[in-house]
TORMI-54310 format. One record per residue: z, y, x of N, C-alpha, C in turn. Coordinates in steps of 0.2 Angstrom, whole numbers, padded with zeros to 4 digits, always signed. Example, Ala and Ser with C-alpha at 12.3 -4.5 7.8 and 13.67 -1.06 7.14 Angstrom:
! TORMI-54310
+0039-0028+0066+0039-0022+0062+0039-0016+0066+0035-0011+0064+0036-0005+0068+0039+0000+0064
//
This chain:
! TORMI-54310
-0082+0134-0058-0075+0134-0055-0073+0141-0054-0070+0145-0060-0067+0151-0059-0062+0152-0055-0057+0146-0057-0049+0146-0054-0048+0145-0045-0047+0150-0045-0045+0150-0038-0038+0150-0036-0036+0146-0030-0029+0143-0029-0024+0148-0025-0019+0149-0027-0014+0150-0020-0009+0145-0016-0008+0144-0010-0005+0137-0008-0002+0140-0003+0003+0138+0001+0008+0139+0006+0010+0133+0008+0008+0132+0016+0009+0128+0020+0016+0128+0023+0020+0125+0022+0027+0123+0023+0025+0119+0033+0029+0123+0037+0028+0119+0044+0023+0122+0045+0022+0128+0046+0013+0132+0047+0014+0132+0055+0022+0130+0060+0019+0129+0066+0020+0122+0069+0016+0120+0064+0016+0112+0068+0009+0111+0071+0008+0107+0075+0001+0105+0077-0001+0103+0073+0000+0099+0068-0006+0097+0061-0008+0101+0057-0006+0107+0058-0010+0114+0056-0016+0116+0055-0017+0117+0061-0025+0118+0061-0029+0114+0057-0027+0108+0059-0032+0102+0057-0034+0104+0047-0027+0105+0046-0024+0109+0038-0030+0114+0037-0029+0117+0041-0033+0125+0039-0041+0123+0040-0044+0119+0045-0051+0117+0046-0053+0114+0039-0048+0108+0038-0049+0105+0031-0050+0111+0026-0046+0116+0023-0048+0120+0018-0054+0126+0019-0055+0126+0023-0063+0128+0026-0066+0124+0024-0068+0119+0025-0074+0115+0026-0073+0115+0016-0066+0113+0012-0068+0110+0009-0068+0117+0002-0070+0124+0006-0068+0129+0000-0074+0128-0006-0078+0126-0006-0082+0126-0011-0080+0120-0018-0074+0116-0017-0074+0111-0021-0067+0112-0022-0063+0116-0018-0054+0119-0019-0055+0126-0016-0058+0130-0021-0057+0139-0019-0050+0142-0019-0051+0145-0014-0042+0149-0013-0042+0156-0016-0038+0158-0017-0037+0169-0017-0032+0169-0014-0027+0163-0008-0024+0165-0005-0021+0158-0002-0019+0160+0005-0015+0154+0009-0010+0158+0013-0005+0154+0015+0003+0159+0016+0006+0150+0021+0007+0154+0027+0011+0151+0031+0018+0151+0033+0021+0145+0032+0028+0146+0031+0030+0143+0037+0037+0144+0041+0040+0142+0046+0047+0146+0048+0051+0141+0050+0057+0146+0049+0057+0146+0059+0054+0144+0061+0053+0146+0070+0046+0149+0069+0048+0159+0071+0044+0163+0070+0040+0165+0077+0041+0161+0082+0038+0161+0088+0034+0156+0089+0034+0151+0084+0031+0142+0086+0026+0146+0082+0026+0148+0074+0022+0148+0071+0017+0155+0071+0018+0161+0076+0014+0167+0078+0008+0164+0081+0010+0159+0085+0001+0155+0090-0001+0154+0087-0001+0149+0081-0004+0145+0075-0006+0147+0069-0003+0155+0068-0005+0160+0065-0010+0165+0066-0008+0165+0071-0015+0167+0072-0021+0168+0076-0023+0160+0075-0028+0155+0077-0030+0156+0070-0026+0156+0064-0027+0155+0059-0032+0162+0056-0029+0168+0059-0031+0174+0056-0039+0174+0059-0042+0172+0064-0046+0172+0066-0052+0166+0063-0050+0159+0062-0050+0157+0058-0055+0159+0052-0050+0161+0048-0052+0162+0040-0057+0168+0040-0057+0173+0044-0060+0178+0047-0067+0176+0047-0066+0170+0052-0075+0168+0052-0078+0166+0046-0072+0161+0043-0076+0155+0039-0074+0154+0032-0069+0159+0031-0066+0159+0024-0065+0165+0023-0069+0172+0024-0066+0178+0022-0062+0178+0015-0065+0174+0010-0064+0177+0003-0057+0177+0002-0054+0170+0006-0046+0170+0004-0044+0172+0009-0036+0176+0008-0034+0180+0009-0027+0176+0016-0026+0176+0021-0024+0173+0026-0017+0175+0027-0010+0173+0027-0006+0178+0029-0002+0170+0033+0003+0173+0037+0011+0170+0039+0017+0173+0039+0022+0171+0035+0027+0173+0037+0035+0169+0036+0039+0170+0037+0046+0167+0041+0050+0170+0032+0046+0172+0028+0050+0176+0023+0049+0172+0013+0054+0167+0012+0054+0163+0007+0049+0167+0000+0053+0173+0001+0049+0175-0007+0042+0177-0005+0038+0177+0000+0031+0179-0001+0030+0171+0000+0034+0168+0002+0028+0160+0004+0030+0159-0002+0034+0155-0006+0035+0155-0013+0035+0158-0020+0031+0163-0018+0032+0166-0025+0024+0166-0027+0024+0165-0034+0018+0163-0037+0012+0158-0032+0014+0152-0034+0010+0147-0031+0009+0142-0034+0001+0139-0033-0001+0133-0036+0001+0128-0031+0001+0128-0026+0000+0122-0022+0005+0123-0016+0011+0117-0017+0014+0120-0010+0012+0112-0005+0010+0112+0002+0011+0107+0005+0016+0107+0011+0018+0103+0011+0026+0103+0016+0025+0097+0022+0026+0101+0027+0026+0094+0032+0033+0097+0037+0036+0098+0034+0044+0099+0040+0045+0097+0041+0049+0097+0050+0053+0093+0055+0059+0095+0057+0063+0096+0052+0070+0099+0055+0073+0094+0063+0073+0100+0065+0076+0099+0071+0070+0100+0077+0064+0100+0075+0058+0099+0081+0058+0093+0082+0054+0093+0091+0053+0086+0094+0060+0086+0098+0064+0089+0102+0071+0088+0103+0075+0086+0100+0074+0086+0094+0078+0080+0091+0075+0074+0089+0066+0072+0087+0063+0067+0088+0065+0064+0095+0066+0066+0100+0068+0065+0109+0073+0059+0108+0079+0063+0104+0085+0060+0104+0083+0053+0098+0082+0054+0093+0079+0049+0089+0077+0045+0094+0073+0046+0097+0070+0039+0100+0072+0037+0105+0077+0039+0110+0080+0038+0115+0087+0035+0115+0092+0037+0110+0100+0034+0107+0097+0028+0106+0092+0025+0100+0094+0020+0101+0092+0015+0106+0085+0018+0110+0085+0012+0116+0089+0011+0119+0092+0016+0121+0100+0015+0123+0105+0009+0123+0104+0006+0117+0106+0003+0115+0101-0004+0115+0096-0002+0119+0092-0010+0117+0088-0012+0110+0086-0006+0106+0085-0005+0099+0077-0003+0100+0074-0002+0095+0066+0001+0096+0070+0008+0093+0064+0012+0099+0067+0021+0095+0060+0022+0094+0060+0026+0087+0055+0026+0084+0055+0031+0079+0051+0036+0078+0052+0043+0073+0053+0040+0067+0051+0035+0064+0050+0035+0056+0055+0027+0055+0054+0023+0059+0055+0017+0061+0062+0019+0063+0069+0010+0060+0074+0009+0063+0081+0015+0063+0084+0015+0067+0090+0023+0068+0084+0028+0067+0078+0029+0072+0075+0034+0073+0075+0038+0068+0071+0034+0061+0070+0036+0054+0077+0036+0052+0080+0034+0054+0088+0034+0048+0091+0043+0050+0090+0044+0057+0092+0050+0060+0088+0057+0057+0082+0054+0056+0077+0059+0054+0079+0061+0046+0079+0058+0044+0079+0055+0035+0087+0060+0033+0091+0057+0039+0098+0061+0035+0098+0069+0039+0092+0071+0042+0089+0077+0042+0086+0083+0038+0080+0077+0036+0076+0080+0032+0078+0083+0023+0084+0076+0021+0084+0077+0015+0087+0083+0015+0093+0086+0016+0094+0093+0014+0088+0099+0015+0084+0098+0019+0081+0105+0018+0076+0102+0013+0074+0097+0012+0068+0097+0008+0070+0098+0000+0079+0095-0002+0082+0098-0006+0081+0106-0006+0082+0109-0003+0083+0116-0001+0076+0121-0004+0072+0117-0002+0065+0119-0002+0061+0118-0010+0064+0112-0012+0062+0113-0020+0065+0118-0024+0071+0120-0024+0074+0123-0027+0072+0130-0026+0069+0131-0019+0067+0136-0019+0060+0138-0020+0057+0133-0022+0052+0134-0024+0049+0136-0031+0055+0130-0035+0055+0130-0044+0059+0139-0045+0061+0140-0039+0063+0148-0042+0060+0153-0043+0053+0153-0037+0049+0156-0039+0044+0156-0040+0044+0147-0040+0034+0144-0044+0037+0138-0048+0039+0139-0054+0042+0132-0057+0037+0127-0057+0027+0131-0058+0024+0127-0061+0019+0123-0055+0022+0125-0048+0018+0123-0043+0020+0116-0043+0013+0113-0037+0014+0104-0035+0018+0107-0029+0021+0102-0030+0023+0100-0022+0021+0094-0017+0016+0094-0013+0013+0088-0010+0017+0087-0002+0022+0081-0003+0026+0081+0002+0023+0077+0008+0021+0078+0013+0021+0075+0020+0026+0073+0021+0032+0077+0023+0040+0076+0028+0042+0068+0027+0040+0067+0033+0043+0061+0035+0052+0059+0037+0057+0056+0036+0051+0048+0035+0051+0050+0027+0044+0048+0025+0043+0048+0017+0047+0045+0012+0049+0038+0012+0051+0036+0011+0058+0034+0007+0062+0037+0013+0070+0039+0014+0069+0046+0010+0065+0052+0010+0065+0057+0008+0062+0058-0001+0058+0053-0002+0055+0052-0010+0060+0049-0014+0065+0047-0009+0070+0040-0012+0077+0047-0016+0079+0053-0011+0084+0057-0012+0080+0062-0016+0074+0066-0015+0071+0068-0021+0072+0067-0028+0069+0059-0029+0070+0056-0035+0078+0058-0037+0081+0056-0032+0088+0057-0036+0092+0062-0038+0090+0068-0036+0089+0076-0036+0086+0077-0042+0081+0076-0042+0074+0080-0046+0073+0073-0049+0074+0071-0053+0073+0064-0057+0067+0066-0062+0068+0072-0064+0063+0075-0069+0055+0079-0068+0055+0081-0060+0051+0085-0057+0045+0079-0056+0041+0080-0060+0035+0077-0062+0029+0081-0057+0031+0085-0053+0027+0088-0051+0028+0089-0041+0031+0084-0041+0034+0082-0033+0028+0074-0032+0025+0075-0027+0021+0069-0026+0022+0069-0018+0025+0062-0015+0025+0062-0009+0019+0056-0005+0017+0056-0002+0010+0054+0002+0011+0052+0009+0006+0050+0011+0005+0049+0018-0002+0047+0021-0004+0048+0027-0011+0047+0029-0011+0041+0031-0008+0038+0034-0008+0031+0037-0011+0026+0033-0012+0025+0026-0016+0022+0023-0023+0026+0025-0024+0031+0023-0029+0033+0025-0034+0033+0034-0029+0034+0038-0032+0033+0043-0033+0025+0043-0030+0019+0041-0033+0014+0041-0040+0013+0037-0039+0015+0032-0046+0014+0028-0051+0018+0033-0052+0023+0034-0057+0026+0040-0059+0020+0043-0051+0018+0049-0053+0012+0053-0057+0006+0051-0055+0004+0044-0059-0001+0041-0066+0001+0040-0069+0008+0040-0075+0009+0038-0081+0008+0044-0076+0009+0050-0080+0010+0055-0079+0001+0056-0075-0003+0056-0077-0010+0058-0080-0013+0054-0083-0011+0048-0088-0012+0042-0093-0010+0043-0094-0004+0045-0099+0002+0047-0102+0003+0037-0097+0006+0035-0096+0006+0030-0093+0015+0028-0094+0016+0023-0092+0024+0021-0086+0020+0019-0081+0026+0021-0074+0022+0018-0069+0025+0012-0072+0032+0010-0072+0035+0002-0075+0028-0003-0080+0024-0002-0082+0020-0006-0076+0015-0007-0071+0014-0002-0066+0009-0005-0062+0009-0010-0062+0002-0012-0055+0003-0018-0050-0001-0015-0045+0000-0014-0040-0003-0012-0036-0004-0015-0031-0011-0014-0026-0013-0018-0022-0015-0013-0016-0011-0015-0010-0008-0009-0005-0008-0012+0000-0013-0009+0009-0013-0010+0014-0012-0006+0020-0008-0005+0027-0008-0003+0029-0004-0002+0031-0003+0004+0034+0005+0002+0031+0010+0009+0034+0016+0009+0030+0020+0014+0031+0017+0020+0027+0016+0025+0027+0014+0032+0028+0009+0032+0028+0004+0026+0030-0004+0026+0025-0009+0024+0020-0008+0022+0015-0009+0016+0009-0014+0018+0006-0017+0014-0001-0021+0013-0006-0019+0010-0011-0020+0012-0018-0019+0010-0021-0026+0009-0019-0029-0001-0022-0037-0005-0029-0038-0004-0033-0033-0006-0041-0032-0007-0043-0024-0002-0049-0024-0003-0052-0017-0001-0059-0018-0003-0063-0016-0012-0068-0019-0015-0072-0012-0012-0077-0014-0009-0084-0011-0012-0085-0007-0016-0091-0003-0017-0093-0001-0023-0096-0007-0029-0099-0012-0024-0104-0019-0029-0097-0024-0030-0092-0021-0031-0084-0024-0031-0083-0032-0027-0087-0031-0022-0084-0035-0018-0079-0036-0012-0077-0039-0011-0070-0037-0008-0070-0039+0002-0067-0035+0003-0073-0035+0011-0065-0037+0015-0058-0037+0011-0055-0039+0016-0053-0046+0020-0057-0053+0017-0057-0059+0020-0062-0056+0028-0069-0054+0025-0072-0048+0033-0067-0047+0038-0063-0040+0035-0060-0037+0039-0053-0043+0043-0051-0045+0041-0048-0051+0045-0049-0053+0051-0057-0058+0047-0060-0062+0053-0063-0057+0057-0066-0051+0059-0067-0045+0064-0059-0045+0068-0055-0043+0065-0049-0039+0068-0046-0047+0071-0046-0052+0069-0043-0058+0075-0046-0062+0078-0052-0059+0077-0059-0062+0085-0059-0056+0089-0058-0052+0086-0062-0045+0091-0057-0041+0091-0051-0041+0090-0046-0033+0089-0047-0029+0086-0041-0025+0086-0042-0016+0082-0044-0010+0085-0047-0007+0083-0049-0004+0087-0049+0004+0082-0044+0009+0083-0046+0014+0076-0051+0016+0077-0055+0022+0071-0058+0027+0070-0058+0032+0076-0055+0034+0079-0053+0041+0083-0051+0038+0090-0052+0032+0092-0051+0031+0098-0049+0033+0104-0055+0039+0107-0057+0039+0110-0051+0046+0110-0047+0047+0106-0045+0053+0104-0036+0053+0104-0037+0045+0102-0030+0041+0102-0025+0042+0112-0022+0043+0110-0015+0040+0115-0013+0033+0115-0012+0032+0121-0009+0025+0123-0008+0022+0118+0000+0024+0116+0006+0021+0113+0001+0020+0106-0002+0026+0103-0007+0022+0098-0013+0017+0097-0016+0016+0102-0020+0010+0105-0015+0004+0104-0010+0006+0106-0007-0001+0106-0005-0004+0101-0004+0004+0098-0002+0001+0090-0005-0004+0085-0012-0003+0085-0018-0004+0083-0018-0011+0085-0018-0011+0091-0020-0019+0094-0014-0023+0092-0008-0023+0089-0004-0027+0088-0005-0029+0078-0010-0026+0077-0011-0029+0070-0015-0035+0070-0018-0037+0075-0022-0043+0075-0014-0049+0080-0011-0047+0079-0002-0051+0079-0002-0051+0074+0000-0047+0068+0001-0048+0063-0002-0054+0058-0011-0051+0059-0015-0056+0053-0014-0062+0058-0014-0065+0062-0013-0070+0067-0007-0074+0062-0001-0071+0062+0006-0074+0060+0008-0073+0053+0002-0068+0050+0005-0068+0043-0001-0066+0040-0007-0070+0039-0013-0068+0036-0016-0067+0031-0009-0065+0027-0011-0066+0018-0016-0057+0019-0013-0055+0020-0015-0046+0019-0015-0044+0024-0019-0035+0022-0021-0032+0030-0012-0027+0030-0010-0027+0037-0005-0024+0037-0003-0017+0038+0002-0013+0039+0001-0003+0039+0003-0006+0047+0000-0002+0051+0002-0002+0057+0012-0004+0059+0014+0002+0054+0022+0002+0058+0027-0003+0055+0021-0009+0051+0029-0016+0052+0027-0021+0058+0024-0017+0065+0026-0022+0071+0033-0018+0072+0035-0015+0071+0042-0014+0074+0047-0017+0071+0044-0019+0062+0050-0025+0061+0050-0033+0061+0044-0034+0061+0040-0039+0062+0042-0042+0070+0043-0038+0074+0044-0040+0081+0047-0034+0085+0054-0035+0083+0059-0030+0085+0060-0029+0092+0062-0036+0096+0062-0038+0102+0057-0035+0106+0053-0039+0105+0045-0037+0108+0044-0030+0108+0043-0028+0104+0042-0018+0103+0046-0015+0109+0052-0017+0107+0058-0014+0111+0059-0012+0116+0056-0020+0120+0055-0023+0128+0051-0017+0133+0046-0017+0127+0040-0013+0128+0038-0007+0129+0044-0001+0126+0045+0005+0127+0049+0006+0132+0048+0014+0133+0049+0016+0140+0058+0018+0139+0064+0019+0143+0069+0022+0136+0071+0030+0142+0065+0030+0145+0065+0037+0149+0058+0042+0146+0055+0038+0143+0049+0042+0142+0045+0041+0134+0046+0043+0128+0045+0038+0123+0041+0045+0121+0037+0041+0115+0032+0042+0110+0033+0051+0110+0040+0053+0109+0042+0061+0107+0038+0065+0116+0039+0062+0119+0039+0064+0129+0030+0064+0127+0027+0059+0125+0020+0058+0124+0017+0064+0121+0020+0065+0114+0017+0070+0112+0018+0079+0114+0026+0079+0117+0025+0085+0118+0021+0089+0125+0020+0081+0130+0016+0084+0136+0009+0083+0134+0007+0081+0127+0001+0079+0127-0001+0083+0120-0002+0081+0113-0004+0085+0110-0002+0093+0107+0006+0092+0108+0008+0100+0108+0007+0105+0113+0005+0105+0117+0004+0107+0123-0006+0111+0121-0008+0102+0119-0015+0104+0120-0016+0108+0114-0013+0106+0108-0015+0113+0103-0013+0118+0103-0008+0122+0105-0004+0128+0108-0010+0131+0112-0012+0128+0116-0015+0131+0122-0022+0131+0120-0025+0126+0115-0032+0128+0110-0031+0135+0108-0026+0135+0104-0025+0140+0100-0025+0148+0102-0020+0147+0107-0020+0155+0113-0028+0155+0116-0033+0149+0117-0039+0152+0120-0043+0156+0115-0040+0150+0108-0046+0156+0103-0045+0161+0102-0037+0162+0102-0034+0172+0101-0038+0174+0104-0037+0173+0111-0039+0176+0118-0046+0179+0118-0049+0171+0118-0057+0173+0116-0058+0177+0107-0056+0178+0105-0057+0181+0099-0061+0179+0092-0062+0169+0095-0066+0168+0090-0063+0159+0090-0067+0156+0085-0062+0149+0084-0071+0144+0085-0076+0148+0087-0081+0145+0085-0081+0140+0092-0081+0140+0098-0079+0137+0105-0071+0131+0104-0067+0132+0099-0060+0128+0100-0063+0120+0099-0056+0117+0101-0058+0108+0099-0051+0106+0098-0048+0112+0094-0042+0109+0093-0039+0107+0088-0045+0104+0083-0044+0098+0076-0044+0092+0080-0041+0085+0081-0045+0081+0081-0043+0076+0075-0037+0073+0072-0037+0068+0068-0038+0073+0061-0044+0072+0058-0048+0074+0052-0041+0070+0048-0041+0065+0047-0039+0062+0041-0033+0066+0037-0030+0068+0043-0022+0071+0041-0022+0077+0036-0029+0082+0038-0030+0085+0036-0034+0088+0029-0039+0083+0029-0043+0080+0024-0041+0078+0017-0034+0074+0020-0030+0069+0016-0026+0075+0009-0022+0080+0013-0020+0083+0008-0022+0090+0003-0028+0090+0005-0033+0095+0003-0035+0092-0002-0040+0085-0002-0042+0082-0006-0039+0082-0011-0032+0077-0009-0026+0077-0016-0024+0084-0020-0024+0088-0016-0023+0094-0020-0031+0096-0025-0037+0095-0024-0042+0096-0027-0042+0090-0032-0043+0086-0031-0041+0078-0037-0034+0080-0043-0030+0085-0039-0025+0085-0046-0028+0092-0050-0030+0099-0046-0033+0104-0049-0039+0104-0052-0043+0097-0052-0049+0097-0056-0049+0089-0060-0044+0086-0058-0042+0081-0065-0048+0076-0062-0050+0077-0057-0054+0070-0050-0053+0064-0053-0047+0063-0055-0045+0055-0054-0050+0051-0051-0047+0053-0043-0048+0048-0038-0044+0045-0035-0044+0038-0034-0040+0034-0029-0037+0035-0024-0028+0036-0023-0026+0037-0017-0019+0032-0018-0018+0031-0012-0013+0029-0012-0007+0032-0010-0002+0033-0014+0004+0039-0018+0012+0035-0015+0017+0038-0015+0023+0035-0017+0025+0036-0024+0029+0032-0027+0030+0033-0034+0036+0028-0034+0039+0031-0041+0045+0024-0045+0040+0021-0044+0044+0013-0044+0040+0007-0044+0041+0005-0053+0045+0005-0057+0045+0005-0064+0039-0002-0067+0041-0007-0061+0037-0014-0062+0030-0013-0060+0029-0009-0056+0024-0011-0054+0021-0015-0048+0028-0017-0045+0029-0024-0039+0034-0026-0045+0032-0031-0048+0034-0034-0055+0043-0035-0052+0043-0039-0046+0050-0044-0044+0052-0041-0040+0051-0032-0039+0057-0028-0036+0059-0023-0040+0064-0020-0035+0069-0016-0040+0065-0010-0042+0066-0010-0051+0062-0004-0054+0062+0003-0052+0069+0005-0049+0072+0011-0044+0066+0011-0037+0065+0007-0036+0063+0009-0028+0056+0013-0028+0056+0014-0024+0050+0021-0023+0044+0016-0019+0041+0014-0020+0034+0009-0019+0028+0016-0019+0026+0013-0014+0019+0015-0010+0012+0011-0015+0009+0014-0018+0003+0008-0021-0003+0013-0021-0011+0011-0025-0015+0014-0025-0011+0017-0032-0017+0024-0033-0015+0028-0040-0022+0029-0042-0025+0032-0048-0031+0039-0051-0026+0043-0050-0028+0049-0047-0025+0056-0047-0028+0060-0049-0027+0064-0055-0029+0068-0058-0025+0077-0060-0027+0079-0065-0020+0086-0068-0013+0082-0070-0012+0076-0071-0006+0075-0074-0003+0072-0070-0006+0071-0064-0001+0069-0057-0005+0061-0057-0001+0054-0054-0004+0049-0052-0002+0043-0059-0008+0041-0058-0008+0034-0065-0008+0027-0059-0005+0025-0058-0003+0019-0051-0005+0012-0056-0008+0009-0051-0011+0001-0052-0005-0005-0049-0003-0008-0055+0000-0011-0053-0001-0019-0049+0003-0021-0046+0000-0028-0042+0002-0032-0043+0009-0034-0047+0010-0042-0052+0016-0042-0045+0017-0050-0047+0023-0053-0042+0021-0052-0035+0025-0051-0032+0023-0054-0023+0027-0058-0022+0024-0065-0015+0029-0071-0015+0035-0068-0011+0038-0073-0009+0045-0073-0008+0044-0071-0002+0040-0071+0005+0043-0066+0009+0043-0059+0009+0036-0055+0006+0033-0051+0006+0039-0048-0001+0042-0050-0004+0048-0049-0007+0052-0047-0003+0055-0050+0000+0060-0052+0003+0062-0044+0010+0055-0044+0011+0053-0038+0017+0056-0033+0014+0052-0032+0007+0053-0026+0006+0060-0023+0001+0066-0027-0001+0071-0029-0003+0075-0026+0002+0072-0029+0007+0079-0029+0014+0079-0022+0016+0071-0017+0014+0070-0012+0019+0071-0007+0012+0071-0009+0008+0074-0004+0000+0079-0004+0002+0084-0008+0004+0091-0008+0004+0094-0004+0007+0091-0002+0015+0092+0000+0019+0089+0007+0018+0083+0010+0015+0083+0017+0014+0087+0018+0009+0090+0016+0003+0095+0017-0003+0100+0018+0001+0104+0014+0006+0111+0016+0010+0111+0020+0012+0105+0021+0016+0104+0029+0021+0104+0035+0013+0101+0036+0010+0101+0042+0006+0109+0041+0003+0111+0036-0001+0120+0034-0003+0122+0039+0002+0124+0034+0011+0126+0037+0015+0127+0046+0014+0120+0047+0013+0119+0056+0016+0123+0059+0010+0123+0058+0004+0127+0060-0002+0131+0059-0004+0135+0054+0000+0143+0051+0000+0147+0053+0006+0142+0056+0011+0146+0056+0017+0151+0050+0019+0148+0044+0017+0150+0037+0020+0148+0034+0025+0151+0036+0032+0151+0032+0038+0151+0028+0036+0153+0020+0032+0154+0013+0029+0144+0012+0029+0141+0016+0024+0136+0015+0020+0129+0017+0024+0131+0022+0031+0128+0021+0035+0128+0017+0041+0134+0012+0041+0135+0007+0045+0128+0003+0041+0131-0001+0035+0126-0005+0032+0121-0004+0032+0118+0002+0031+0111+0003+0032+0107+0002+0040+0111+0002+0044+0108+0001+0051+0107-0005+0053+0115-0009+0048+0114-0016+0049+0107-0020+0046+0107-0018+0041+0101-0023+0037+0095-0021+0040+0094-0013+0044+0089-0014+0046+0086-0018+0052+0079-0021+0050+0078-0027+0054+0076-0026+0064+0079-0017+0066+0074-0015+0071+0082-0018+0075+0088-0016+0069+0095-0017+0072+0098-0023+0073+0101-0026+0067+0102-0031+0064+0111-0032+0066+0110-0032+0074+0118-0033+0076+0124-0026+0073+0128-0029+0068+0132-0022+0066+0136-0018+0073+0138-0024+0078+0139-0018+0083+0136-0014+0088+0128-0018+0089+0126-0010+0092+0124-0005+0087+0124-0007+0081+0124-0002+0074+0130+0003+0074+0134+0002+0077+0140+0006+0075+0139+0009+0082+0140+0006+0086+0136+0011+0095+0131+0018+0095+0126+0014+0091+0120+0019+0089+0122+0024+0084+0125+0023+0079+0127+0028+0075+0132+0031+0076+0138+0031+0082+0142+0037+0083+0137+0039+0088+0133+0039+0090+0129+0044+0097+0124+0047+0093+0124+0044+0086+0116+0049+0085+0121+0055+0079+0128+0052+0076+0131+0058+0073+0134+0063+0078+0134+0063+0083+0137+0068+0089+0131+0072+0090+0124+0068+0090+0121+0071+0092+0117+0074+0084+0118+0074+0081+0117+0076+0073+0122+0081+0069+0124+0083+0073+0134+0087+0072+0131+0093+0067+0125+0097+0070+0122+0104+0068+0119+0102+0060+0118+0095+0059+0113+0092+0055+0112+0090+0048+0120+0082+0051+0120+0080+0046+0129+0083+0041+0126+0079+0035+0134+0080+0032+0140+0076+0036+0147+0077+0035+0150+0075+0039+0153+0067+0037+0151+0062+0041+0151+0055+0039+0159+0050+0041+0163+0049+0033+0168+0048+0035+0170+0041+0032
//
């Protein structure tokens, strides 16, 4: 392994940082670096985080070289590896995402419903922004996209970049499941093969074979509707996510063909979910008086104390783990299993070839070779038709600046349904989106 990588962390002040930085520690001996470069355009958010980092790499990675800065041509210039996890707008604008719509009697939700529709007519321009500015000064870099919602975001890309073979967009959420599966199995959970369809944050888990290729999801079923769910990280989890978990054993209850992704209880039971959030205190209030706070203030003890070897400010591994991996699977030609977003180009046979479907891949140097899964029946169609339609309006919308097309896309989705609190919700979230979005007429 002569080749050593340089990579730039796009959102280098987010709290999922660190967990980023532990990952490439741990994993330098199988993804060696000659440099990492931290990017953020809030140069106050990301000085704490930076330099936790410098100390950091000081202990446990001298050989690569640690930098941060707020300036495009050093994080973009000559690079192998760019990973991007941006939040335009911060959790203040996550706040608003999930409180307009309760307002309305709606589920507010980051990725899910208006939430994700808010978010998504967010994200695409900068993520536009950021490719172009990256092919400017690394044409031949990957690009491994977090930014959520993935989905709505994979779908505007493609239509941009139709050709950039080297834009892969991801998510952990399979993968923190799989985890969960390991520990209800008491089972390593690298050894799964899984067979996965829909789209991002929409998805089923058909099989999940063994290494002796046998298939352990009729198992995981019967555990999770006698006994509950229960994640991997429990003990580490927040409420709101405990309760996420537990409402999958609702789902195999009502719909027990396949294991489901956690976030179709909010379409699956739009009502119920709704009842059940707070519309004074949601998911965004959770995280900022709870894990941004606790990272931030890990991070100022390590400054402070002058070493990272006392901190406990990693806790979900997966996050971290997850795009390190992918990044070493594609620079050493691995072809390991992961589960990717991609054209679908028939590979959910009786959906539309256009839609950007979530499935397992081999991912290796030439990017991902996806496994296809044949027909799915007519609900599990039908789901995923309704919720394609509804991320195609929302990107149309953002590129047409047609209020019409984001009416429509609010209506079909399944969290709204009613076109007039859809039209209620969407003039309170473009008021609230003014600085944001394009202007929708």
């Amino acid at each position: 392994m002569d080749k050593r990588f340089n990579i730039v962390l796009v959102g280098g002040g987010s709290t999922w940082t660190p967990g980023i930085l532990k990952a490439i520690c741990k994993k330098q001996k199988d993804f060696p670096l000659a440099s990492i470069v931290l990017y953020d355009v809030d140069e106050e958010r990301q000085e704490v985080i930076g330099k936790f980092g410098e100390i950091l790499f000081r202990e446990e990675y001298p050989e690569a070289k640690f930098i941060y800065t707020t300036d495009k041509k050093v994080a973009f210039t000559d690079m192998d590896f760019v990973f991007c996890q941006m939040r335009t707008g911060g959790y203040p604008m996550r706040e608003l995402d999930e409180k307009i719509p309760l307002s309305e009697g709606v589920i507010g939700q980051e990725t899910c419903g208006p939430g994700g529709f808010a978010y998504g007519m967010r994200s695409i321009r900068d993520m536009i922004e950021l490719v172009n500015d990256v092919r400017e000064m690394s044409p031949d870099a990957w690009i491994l996209n977090y930014t959520n919602p993935a989905a709505i975001v994979a779908d505007a890309l493609n239509r941009v970049f139709p050709d950039d073979k080297k834009i892969l967009n991801i998510c952990d959420q399979p993968v923190n499941l799989l985890r969960s599966y390991g520990r209800l199995l008491d089972m390593d959970p690298s050894e799964f093969e899984p067979v996965y369809f829909g789209l991002n944050h929409f998805g089923w888990f058909t099989h999940l074979y063994n290494k002796n290729g046998v298939d352990m999801a009729p198992k995981l079923k019967e555990i999770i509707t006698t006994g509950g769910f229960i994640p991997v990280d429990a003990e580490q989890r927040d409420q709101s996510w405990l309760d996420t978990y537990a409402m999958v054993r609702d789902m195999l209850v009502d719909f027990p063909e396949y294991l489901p992704n956690t976030y179709l209880q909010y379409y699956l039971y739009p009502d119920y979910k709704a009842n059940k959030l707070d519309p004074n205190y949601t998911r965004a209030n959770e995280v900022m008086n709870g894990r941004e706070k606790r990272v931030f203030q890990e991070c100022r003890d390590a400054v402070n104390a002058g070493t990272t070897k006392l901190s406990d400010v990693v806790h979900n591994d997966a996050h971290g783990d997850m795009i390190v991996e992918v990044a070493e699977a594609i620079a050493f030609n691995k072809n390991k299993t992961y589960i990717v977003i991609i054209q679908n180009n028939g590979l959910v046979e009786n959906v539309p070839n256009d839609a950007m479907v979530e499935v397992a891949a081999s991912l290796g140097i030439n990017g991902p070779k996806p496994y296809g899964v044949g027909k799915v029946d007519t609900f599990y169609k039908a789901m995923i038709e309704n919720q394609f339609a509804y991320e195609r309006l929302t990107v149309e919308a953002y590129f047409e600046g047609s209020y019409n097309k984001a009416l429509k896309a609010l209506t079909l989705n399944r969290t709204v349904v009613d076109a007039k609190k859809g039209r209620k919700i969407l003039d309170k979230l473009i008021d609230a989106n003014k600085d944001y979005w394009p202007k929708l007429v």
